[in-house]
N, C-alpha and C positions, 0 to 999 in steps of 0.2 A: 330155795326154789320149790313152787309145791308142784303136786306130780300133775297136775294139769298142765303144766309149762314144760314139762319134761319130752322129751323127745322121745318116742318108741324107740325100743330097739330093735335093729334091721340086720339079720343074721346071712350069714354068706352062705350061698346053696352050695351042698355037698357035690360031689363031680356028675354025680348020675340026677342031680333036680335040674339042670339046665333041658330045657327042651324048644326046639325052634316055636316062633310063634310067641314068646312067654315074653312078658314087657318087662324089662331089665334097667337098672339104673348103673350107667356105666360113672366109677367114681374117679375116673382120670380127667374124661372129657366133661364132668359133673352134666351130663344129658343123661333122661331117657332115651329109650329104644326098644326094636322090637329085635330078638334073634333071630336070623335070615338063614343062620347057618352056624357049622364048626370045621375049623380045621384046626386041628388040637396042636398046642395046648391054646389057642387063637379061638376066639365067640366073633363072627361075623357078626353086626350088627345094622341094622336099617332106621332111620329116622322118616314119617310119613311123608316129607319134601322129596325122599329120595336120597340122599345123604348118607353112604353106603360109608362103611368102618370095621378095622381088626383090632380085638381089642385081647388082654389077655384074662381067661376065665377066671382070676381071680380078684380083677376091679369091676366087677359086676355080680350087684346084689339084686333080688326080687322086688320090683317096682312096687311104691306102697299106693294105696287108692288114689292120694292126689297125684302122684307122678304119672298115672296111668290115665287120670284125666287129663293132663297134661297135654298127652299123646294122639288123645280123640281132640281135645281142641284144636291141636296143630293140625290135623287131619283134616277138620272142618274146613278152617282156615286158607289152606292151601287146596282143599276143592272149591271154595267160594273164588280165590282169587285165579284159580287157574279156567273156570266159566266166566270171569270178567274179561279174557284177553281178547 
């Protein structure tokens, strides 16, 4: 495999790098998200449809650039579709 094919490596934030707001990849439900919140040892999580979830702080890692576009897209998405109703 040459290192252009290689996948980065995406390290798991330490207990004090989580902070609400920060775009997270949760690896149970394989989505992004954004942190809404905590209730320990639990990371509230939000999806931009609204799509509210408890997940536990250690299946969520720091969203990498394309996940995080991900997130603006769906964002878009679902304000385009919700001005067509």
């Amino acid at each position: 495999m040459s290192l252009l094919a290689r996948p980065l490596p995406v390290s798991r934030p330490g207990p004090g790098e989580l902070r609400v707001g920060m775009a997270v990849f949760d690896r149970h439900y394989d989505m992004p998200a954004e942190i809404s919140g905590f209730a320990d040892p639990m990371v509230l999580l939000t999806r931009p449809t609204g799509l509210h979830w408890r997940v536990h702080h250690i299946s969520v890692r720091p969203a990498t650039q394309y996940e995080k576009r991900q997130l603006l897209a769906l964002a878009v998405l679902h304000r385009t579709r919700l001005k067509g109703r």
